[in-house]
DRENTILO-656538 format. One record per residue (C-alpha): x negated, y negated, z negated. Coordinates in steps of 0.2 Angstrom, whole numbers, padded with zeros to 4 digits, always signed. Layout:
XYZ;...
This chain:
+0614-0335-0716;+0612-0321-0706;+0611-0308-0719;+0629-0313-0727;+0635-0316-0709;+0631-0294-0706;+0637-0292-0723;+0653-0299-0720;+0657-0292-0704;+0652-0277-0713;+0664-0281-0726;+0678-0285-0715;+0677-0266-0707;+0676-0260-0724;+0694-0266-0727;+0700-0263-0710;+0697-0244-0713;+0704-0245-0729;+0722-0249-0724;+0722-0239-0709;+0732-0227-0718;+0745-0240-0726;+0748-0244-0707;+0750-0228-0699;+0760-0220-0714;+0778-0219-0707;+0771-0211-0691;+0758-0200-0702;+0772-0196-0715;+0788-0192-0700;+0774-0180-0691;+0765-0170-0704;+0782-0170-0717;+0775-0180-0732;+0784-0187-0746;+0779-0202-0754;+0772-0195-0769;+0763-0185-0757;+0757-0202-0747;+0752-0209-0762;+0740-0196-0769;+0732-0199-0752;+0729-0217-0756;+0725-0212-0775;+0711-0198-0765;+0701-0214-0758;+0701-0221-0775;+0693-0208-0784;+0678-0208-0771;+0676-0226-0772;+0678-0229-0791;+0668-0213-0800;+0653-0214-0787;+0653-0235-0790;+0643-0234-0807;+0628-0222-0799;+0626-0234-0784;+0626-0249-0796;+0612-0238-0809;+0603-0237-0791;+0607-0253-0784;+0596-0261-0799;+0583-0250-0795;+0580-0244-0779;+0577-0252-0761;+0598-0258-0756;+0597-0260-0739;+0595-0239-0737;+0607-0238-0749;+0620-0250-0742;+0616-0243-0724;+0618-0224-0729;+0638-0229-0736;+0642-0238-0721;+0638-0222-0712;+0647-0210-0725;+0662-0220-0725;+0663-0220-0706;+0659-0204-0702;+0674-0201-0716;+0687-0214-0706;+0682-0205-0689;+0688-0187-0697;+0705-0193-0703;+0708-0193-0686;+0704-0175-0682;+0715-0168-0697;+0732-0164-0701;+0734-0156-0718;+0736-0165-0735;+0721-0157-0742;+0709-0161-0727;+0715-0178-0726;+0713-0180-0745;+0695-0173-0744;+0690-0186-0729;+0700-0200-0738;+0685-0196-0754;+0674-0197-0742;+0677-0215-0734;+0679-0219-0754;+0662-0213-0759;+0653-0223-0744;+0663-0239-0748;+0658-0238-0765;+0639-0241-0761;+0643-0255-0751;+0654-0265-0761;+0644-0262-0777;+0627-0266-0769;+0631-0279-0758;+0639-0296-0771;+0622-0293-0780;+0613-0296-0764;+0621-0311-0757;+0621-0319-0776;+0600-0317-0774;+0602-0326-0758;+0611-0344-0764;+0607-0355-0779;+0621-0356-0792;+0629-0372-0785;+0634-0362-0770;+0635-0345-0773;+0655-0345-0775;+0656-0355-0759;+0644-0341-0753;+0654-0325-0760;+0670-0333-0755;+0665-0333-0737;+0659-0314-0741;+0676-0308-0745;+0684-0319-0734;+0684-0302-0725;+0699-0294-0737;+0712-0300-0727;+0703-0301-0712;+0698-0284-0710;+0713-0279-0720;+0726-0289-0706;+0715-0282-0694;+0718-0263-0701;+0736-0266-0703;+0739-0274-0684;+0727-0261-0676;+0734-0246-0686;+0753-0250-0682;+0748-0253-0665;+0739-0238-0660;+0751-0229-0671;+0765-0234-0661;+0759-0233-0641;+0745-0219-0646;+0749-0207-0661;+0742-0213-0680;+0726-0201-0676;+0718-0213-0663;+0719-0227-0676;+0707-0218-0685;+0696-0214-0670;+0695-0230-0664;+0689-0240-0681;+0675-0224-0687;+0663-0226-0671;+0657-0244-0673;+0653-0240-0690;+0642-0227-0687;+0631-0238-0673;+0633-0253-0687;+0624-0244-0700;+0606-0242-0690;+0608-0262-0688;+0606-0265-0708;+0591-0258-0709;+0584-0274-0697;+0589-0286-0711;+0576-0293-0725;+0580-0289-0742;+0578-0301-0757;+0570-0301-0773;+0584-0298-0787;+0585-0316-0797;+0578-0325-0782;+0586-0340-0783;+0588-0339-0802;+0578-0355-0809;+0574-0348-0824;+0574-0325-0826;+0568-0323-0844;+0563-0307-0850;+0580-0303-0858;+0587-0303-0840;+0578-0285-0840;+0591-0271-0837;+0593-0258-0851;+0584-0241-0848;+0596-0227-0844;+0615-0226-0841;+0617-0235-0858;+0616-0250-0845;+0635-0249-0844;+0639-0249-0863;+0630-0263-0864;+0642-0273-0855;+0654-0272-0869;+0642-0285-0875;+0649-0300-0867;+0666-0306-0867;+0669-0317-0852;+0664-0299-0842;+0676-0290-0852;+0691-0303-0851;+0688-0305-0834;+0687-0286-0829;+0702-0283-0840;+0711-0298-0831;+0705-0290-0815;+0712-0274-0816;+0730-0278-0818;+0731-0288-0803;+0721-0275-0793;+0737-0262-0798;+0747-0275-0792;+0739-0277-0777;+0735-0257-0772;+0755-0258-0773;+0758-0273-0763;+0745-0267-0750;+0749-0249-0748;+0769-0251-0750;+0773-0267-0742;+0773-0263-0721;+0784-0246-0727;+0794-0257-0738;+0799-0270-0724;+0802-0254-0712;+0814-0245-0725;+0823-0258-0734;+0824-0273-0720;+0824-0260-0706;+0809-0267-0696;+0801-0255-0684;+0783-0249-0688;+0774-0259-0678;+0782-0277-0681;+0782-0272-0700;+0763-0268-0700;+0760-0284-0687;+0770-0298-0698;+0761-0290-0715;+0743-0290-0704;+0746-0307-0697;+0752-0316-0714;+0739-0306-0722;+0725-0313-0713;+0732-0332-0711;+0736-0335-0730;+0721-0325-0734;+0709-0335-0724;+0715-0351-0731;+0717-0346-0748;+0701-0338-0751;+0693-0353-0745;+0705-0365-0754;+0700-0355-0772;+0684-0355-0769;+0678-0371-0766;+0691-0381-0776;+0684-0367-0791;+0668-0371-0787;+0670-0390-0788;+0684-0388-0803;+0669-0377-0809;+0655-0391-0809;+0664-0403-0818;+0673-0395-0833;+0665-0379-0833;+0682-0368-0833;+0684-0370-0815;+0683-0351-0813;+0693-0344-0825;+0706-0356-0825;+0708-0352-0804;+0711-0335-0809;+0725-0336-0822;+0736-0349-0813;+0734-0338-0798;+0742-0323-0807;+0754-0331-0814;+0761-0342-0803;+0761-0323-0789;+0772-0314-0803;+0788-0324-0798;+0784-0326-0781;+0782-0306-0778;+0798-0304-0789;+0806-0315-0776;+0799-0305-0761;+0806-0287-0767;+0822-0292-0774;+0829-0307-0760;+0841-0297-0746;+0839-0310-0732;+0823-0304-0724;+0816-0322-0718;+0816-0327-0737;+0809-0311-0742;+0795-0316-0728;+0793-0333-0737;+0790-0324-0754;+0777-0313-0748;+0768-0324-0738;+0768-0335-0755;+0764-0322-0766;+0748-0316-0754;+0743-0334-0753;+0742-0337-0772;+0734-0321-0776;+0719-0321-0763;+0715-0338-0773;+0704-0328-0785;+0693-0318-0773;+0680-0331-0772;+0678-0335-0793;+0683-0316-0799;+0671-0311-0790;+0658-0323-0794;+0660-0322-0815;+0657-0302-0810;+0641-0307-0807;+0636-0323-0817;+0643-0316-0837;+0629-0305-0836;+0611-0305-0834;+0602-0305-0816;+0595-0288-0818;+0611-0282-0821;+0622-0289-0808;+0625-0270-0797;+0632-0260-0813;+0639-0276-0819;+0649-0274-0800;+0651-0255-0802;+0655-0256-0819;+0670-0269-0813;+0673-0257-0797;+0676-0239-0810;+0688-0250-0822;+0700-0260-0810;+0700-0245-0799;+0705-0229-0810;+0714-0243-0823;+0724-0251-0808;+0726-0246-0791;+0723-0229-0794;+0738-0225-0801;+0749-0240-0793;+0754-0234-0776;+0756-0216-0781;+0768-0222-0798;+0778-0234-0785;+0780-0218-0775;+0785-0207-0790;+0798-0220-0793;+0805-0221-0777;+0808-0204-0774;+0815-0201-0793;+0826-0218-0791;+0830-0217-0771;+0826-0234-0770;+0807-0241-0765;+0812-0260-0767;+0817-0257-0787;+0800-0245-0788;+0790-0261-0781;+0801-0273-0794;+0796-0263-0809;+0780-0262-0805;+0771-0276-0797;+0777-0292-0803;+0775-0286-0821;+0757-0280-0819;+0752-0299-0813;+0758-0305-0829;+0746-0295-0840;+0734-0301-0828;+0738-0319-0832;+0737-0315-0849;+0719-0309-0849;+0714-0322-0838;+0722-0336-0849;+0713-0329-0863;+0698-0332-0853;+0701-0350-0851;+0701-0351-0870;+0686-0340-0874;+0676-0351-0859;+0683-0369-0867;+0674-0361-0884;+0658-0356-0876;+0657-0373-0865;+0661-0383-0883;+0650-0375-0893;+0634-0377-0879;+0638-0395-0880;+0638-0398-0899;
């Protein structure tokens, strides 16, 4: 318990640097004179750290000691958060914003592999929902803590302020016990052995749960690298909330649905899991597809306390996959494969989905002179291809459970 306790407070600063920059944007944007194609290639800069570094910490995540690996990108992506603060050009900030990318990426590629070698199959969901129970944590926190230095201190000190603990946190990983991969695995037969060489990833092709689920995955993370980087800007522009009350409502709903339906998901997946065997999959395609109409709702309605409803609903529904996504990840591929099965997932829902997301609402808003239709366009229809993959899931998992049973 006390390694997934660090790893998940380590996780929920992971996330609170990560919107920082979603928070502070209309203060960053009104001082240094950015559009919002510019803002977004910003976002797009932290992405192409984390996603095209994530498949050489999984290859070395398989192989080599994690807990210096994890460590060394806590440190990175601190030391990266700490210098957007001391910067005020686009191709600094852009620069930094690779860098918090590239130490995040051996984080959260490493770490899911560790906790699943610490929890028997019957709770590891249970285990790795609690583990990204820091997404809307730490994100909440980034968004609250960013709109409020931004507003009584200037955008810079947001930056400052979340970089130093960081840097002290990374010495304290080093303290922690690492486990054997496949620990808690009953049975590691010698098929479990990973591939030699980078040919590990092509490998993965080989199984089609991982590939439905990835493919599932990446469309709802381009709907969620719009939601996240767009909404606070969104509620200030079209609703006319200040900065700080738009960055404090979207941190404090953030946090609230996401605590309750990350935990919600993954305990009713993990007993809807145990008794049919689709628990998992079928979690992640209702949850997409009931979000579609619900983020519809929260970009098209005009009365801003409805508008509030439907976001808050559309959070809610799509935080109840973190916990099983996460998980099949891991368990449609064999043990000694689990980091590049994570960093393979990382590369693809990353430069196939958000990537792109937040820098083509921002393309569209300035082409159209209207956020609200950019977001409409956008996200709601990117949930729907994820339910559509994830549906497809359900069926191909139905087969695979009926024929083990025959």
């Amino acid at each position: 318990m006390v390694s997934l306790t660090v790893l998940t407070g380590l996780n929920l600063l992971d996330y609170l640097d990560r919107q920082l920059l979603a928070a502070v944007l209309p203060s960053l944007q009104a001082e240094l004179r950015f559009n919002d194609e510019q803002a977004g290639t910003i976002a797009t800069a932290f992405m192409l750290g984390y996603f095209l570094t994530a498949p050489i910490f999984g290859y070395l995540g398989d192989r080599m000691s994690r807990r210096w690996l994890i460590a060394a990108g806590v440190f990175v992506w601190s030391l990266g958060t700490l210098l957007c603060g001391h910067t005020g050009t686009l191709g600094s900030l852009i620069f930094f914003r690779v860098l918090v990318g590239f130490g995040e990426a051996s984080f959260g590629t490493i770490s899911p592999g560790w906790i699943a070698d610490l929890f028997p199959a019957a709770r590891r969901n249970n285990a790795i929902s609690i583990f990204y129970l820091a997404i809307p944590v730490g994100s909440a926190l980034g968004f609250i803590l960013g709109g409020f230095m931004a507003a009584r201190y200037g955008w810079r000190s947001a930056f400052l302020w979340a970089g130093y603990p960081g840097l002290l946190l990374a010495l304290g990983l080093l303290l922690l016990r690492e486990p054997a991969r496949g620990a808690m695995e009953t049975v590691v037969p010698a098929a479990n052995a990973a591939p030699a060489g980078w040919g590990v990833y092509l490998t993965l092709f080989r199984f089609p749960s991982y590939v439905l689920v990835v493919a599932g995955y990446v469309a709802q993370t381009a709907a969620l690298g719009g939601f996240a980087f767009w909404a606070p800007t969104f509620l200030h522009r079209v609703h006319g909330m200040d900065v700080e009350s738009a960055g404090k409502f979207f941190g404090l709903s953030l946090v609230v649905t996401g605590l309750i339906a990350t935990l919600i998901g993954g305990y009713a997946a993990t007993a809807w899991q145990k008794r049919t065997g689709v628990g998992y999959a079928w979690v992640l395609a209702l949850s997409s597809l009931a979000a579609a109409p619900a983020a519809w709702a929260a970009f098209s309605i005009q009365d801003l306390a409805l508008a509030k409803v439907a976001l808050i609903a559309a959070m809610g529904l799509l935080f109840l996959a973190t916990g099983p996504v996460n998980t099949l990840v891991l368990e449609t591929v064999p043990v000694a494969m689990r980091a590049c099965a994570m960093a393979a997932s990382i590369f693809t829902i990353h430069l196939l989905g958000d990537l792109w997301s937040p820098k083509l609402v921002g393309y569209l808003s300035d082409r159209w002179g209207s956020l609200q239709q950019a977001t409409l366009w956008v996200l709601p229809v990117s949930l729907l291809v994820s339910a559509f993959f994830w549906g497809w899931l359900v069926l191909h998992t139905r087969r695979v459970c009926a024929l083990k049973t025959a």
